[in-house]
C-alpha positions, 0 to 999 in steps of 0.5 A: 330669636334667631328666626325673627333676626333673619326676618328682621334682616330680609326686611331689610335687604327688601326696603334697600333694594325697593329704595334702589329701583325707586332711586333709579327710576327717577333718576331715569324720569330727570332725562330730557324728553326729545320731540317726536319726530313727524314720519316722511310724506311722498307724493310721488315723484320717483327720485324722492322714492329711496329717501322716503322708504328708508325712512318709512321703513327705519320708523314703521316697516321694522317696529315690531311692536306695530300691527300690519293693520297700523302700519298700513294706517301710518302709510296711508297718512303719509301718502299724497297725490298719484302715490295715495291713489294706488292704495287708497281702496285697500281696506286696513287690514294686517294682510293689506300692509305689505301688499301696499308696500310692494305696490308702491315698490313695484311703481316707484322703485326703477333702478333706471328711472332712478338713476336717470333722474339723479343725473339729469339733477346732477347735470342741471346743477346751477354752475358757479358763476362768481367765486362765492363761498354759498355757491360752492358749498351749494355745489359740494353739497348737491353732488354729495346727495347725489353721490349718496344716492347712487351707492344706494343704488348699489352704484358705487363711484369709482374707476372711470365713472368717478373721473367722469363726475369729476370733470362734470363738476369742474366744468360747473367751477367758475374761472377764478376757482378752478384756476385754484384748483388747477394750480393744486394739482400735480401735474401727472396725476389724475385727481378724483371726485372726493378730492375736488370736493374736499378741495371745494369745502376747504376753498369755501371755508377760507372764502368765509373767513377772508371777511374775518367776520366783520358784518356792516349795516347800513340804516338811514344814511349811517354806516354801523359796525357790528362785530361778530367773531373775532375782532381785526388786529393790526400787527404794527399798531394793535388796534382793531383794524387790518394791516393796509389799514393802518396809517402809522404803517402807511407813513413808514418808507417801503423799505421799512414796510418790508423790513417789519412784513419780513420780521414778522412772518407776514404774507407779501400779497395780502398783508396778514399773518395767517399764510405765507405768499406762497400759500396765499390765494388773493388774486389782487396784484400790485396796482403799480407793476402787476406783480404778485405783492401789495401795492404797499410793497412797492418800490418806486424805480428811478424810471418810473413816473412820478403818475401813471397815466393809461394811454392807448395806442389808438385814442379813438376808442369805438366807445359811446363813453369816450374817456380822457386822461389826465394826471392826478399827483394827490388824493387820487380816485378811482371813479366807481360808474353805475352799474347793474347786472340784468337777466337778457331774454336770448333767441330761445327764450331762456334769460343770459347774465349781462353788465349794462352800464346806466347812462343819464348823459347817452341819448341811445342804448347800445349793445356790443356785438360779442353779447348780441353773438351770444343772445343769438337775436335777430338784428335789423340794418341802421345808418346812426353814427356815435359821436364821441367826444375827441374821438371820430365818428363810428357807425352802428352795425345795426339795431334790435329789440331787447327784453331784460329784468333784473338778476334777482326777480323776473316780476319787473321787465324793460323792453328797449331799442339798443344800436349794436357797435364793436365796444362800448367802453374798456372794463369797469372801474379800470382796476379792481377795487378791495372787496370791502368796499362791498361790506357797507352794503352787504344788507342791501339788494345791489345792481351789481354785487360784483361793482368792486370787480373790473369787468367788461360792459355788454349793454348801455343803457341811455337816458329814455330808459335809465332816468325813470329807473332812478327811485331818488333814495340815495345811502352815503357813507360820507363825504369823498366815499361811495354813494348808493342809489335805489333803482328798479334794477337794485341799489346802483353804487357810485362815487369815487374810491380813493386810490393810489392810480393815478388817473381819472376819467370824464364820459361824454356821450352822443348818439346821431343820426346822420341825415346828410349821409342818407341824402348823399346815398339818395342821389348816389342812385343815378350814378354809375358806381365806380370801381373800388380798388381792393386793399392789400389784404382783399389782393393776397385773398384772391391770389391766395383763391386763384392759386390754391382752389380746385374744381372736383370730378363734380364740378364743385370749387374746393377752397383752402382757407386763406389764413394769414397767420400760421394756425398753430396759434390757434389754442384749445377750443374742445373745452370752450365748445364742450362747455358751450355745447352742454349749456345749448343741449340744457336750453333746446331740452326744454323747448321740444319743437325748437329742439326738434328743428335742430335736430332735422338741421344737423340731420340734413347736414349730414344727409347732404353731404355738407359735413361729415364724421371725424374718423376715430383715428383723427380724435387725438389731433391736437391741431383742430379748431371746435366750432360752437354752435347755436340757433337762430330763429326767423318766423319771416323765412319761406324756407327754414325757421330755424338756421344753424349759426357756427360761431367761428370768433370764439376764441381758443387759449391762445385769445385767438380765434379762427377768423381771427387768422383768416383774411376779409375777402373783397365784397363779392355781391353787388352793391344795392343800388345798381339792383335797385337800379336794375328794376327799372331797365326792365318791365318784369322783374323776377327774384329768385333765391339760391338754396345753400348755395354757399354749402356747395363750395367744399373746404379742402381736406387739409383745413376740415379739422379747423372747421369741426362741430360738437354734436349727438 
């Protein structure tokens, strides 16, 4: 009896366990089944080389449950171009596997190699050029991978290398960002990578959320709100809107605006609750006084006009958009023109970001000179006169061709003629306007995503060319409200945007040839050209010259330079050059033979004589001025293709530059037309041309640091 209970029991203990195993067998089948991951491909470009064998070697290399001949099989699946080719004639086989492995290794695996193509991606980064919170995550995010990179390697970032990375990122930050990221700095320490980049993703996060998650589309002339996130509080009304936003807050006095900001913990700059001033990092100001407070904040001074009404101290502004003022007392407007951001093509082929302004009133294109410095193009002389109205006649500096597409796609280009003048017009709009006005167009590809932004021209484009840009679909938001406009160059906003300034403008604008001018100069020829008297300042250059140069055991002249203003006021000018300097050597790696060019012209430069090293021990001066540099080409030269132009206009901290303090000379080349008259006095005429003849005068000692070059 007692045998058959054992066995009764030790039956049951095995069904109960039998159940358990079963129990938890489909328990273990319920789990979700995740999707097989696809194993990397490498086609043989170096850098990807310790991405792709990491992970090779995590999903295939180190599973032991794989034979060396399928491992070799998964390898050649997984390999294209030059990389498949070095293992393809292996056959498949357990020993063949790892000699595969090493072939790739000993092709691909360089430490230099590597390290070399993970700082040229570094330093061919794309810079910021706008504070967008997608550019900067996009910057934080390349650096990181190639910091990874590195530390695979067994190259760890720290010490001097860390601050060099962090200066080559910062270099990359657009002006706005790192003025934010200057004002976080103490001013003692020396910051390092890891907290500019931190800095970077935090500044991005709070660029995210300043839209507080309000998304606009604009469908057949309609304007739809859509929310997405959180939905706007006003703290005064509780309704969905912002606080400058709100009318029963607008109609309250500014001393009781004040009163209700202060009560409630509200910041004084921009209006919301999230910060105090003190934390804010709006850079908009008080439209009335410039001060870092809301407009809506602003008390109104005994002294102050009832309107402000820009002037200038010279009304004839140089400007094919001559502006006249007048006051506004009541639903003032900011008049928003048309503009377009365009991709120039420069003198070394590569594209420059430029704002031109649309003109269907102009009958020419223009183009200032401080763009034209900067394309380094080739230009041709011009007798035309702008004409502008209320405003006296200015001549051109000459004319060009340009190439130039839209910033966002090359597939459609414009050549035209443009005449080059000092300034087209002030910035545009005169102030800048709250970046909502963009978020009713967000779902469109605008001219200019940066309308709202006030901002310099650097091109007019005239009626020849704009007219036909204009596709005729146009998007309103409304009466007294922006417009859109489709173009070829992108959709165009314009219209007014209500605003508290007091002022608006009128453009009228024509260009002339002036044909009186042109006979003038022709029977200037037959006369004898009289004596020009010299101004005050070409006087005190040439007593400056008489007083200070010297003739060298050589015989050669050395100059001081004649500053009129003490060159103390120059500024920094290292950094602009440095900057400038980077983005030249990027352009000339691209073009090996112009870069070759450049190469022998600075080489000869130094084999002449004609500039020399700066010793060590003068590295430190603080008195310096950095000149930068470019090309310019000139297929029509017998001599040299390719001239160095050194760029002495380029302003410093300070806002000057070094021409800026040194005086105009008087005109020491004869005039054209006693030369012209000159081949007819004789039978034969013989030109001849003077090789650096200008080099051959030294610059003393005592000024050479003003006159100092970046170059390897």
């Amino acid at each position: 009896m007692l045998i058959l209970l054992d066995r009764r029991v030790s039956h049951l203990n095995k069904t109960n366990k039998n159940t358990e195993v079963t129990h938890t067998r489909n328990s273990d089948s319920t789990e979700i089944k995740l999707p097989t991951l696809s194993l990397p491909t490498f086609s043989g470009v170096i850098d990807e080389w310790l991405t792709f064998s990491d992970l090779f070697q995590a999903a295939v290399t180190n599973n032991q449950n794989l034979t060396g001949a399928q491992k070799l099989q998964y390898l050649k699946g997984v390999l294209k171009g030059d990389a498949q080719k070095i293992v393809q004639s292996l056959p498949i086989t357990d020993g063949n596997f790892q000699i595969a492995w090493d072939l790739l290794k000993e092709r691909y695996f360089h430490k230099r190699e590597i390290l070399s193509s993970l700082m040229k991606k570094l330093m061919n980064i794309s810079p910021i050029t706008c504070e967008s919170h997608a550019q900067i995550l996009k910057l934080v995010d390349s650096t990181k991978e190639c910091v990874r990179l590195l530390e695979t390697l067994d190259l760890k970032v720290e010490g001097t290398a860390d601050i060099i990375l962090m200066f080559i990122i910062q270099f990359k930050l657009d002006s706005t960002t790192r003025g934010w990221w200057e004002r976080s700095l103490d001013s003692e320490k020396i910051p390092s990578l890891s907290e500019l980049l931190q800095f970077l993703s935090n500044h991005a996060r709070s660029l995210m959320t300043e839209g507080y998650g309000v998304k606009r589309n604009i469908s057949n002339k309609k304007v739809t709100l859509v929310a997405s996130g959180f939905q706007l509080h006003c703290s005064y009304c509780q309704n969905n809107h912002n606080l400058n936003k709100c009318d029963a807050f607008q109609n309250l006095s500014v001393q009781k605006r004040v009163n209700f900001v202060k009560s409630n913990n509200i910041c004084f700059n921009c209006l919301t609750q999230f910060h105090r001033k003190s934390a804010c990092k709006s850079t908009n100001k008080c439209r009335k006084c410039g001060k870092s407070h809301h407009t809506l904040l602003h008390f109104m001074t005994p002294s102050e006009p009832n309107s402000s009404i820009p002037r200038d101290a010279n009304n004839s502004v140089l400007s094919a958009s001559a502006q006249v003022f007048h006051p506004v007392m009541s639903d003032a407007t900011n008049t928003d023109t048309d503009t377009a951001l365009v991709n120039v093509y420069d003198s070394f082929g590569g594209t420059q970001l430029c704002r031109v302004l649309l003109d269907t009133g102009s009958q020419a294109c223009l183009i200032t000179n401080s763009c034209l410095e900067r394309l380094g193009l080739p230009r041709k002389r011009a007798h035309v006169r702008i004409s502008c109205l209320g405003a006296s006649d200015t001549r051109t500096n000459g004319i060009l061709e340009i190439k130039f597409t839209p910033h966002f796609t090359s597939n459609i280009s414009f050549v035209t003629s443009v005449y080059v003048v000092n300034k087209i017009v002030g910035q545009l709009p005169h102030f800048s306007l709250d970046s909502s006005w963009s978020e009713p167009f967000s779902d469109l590809k605008l001219a200019d995503p940066t309308f709202f932004k006030s901002s310099p021209i650097d091109i007019l484009i005239g009626v020849n060319i704009a007219l036909p840009m204009l596709k005729g679909q146009s998007l309103s938001l409304g009466d007294t409200k922006p417009f859109a406009v489709r173009s070829d160059l992108g959709w165009i906003v314009a219209g007014n945007v209500p605003s508290e300034e007091m002022f608006s403008s009128i453009a009228v604008n024509s260009i002339q040839v002036v044909t009186e001018d042109l006979v003038s100069n022709f029977w200037k020829l037959d006369s004898v050209p009289e004596a020009s008297l010299l101004t005050s300042e070409e006087r005190a250059c040439e007593d400056h010259f008489i007083k200070t140069h010297v003739r060298n055991e050589d015989g050669r002249y050395v100059v001081r330079l004649p500053f009129h203003s003490p060159p103390s006021k120059l500024g920094d000018s290292r950094e602009s050059a440095i900057r400038r300097f980077n983005s030249l050597e990027h352009s000339l790696i691209k073009k090996p033979a112009i870069y070759s060019q450049y190469r022998d012209f600075m080489q000869e430069y130094l084999t002449l004589g004609h500039m020399e090293l700066v010793p060590k021990h003068d590295y430190a001066i603080r008195e310096a001025y950095y000149l930068p540099h470019h090309a310019v080409l000139r297929d029509s030269s017998t001599t040299t293709k390719l001239r160095v132009v050194f760029d002495a206009s380029a302003k410093s901290t300070t806002g000057h530059s070094l021409n800026d303090l040194l005086m105009v000379g008087p005109r020491v080349q004869r005039d054209v037309y006693p030369i012209l008259l000159s081949f007819r006095t004789f039978q034969i005429a013989v030109c001849a041309d003077l090789e650096k003849m200008f080099r051959q005068i030294k610059i003393s000692s005592e000024d050479t640091n003003w006159q100092r070059i970046l170059w390897r």
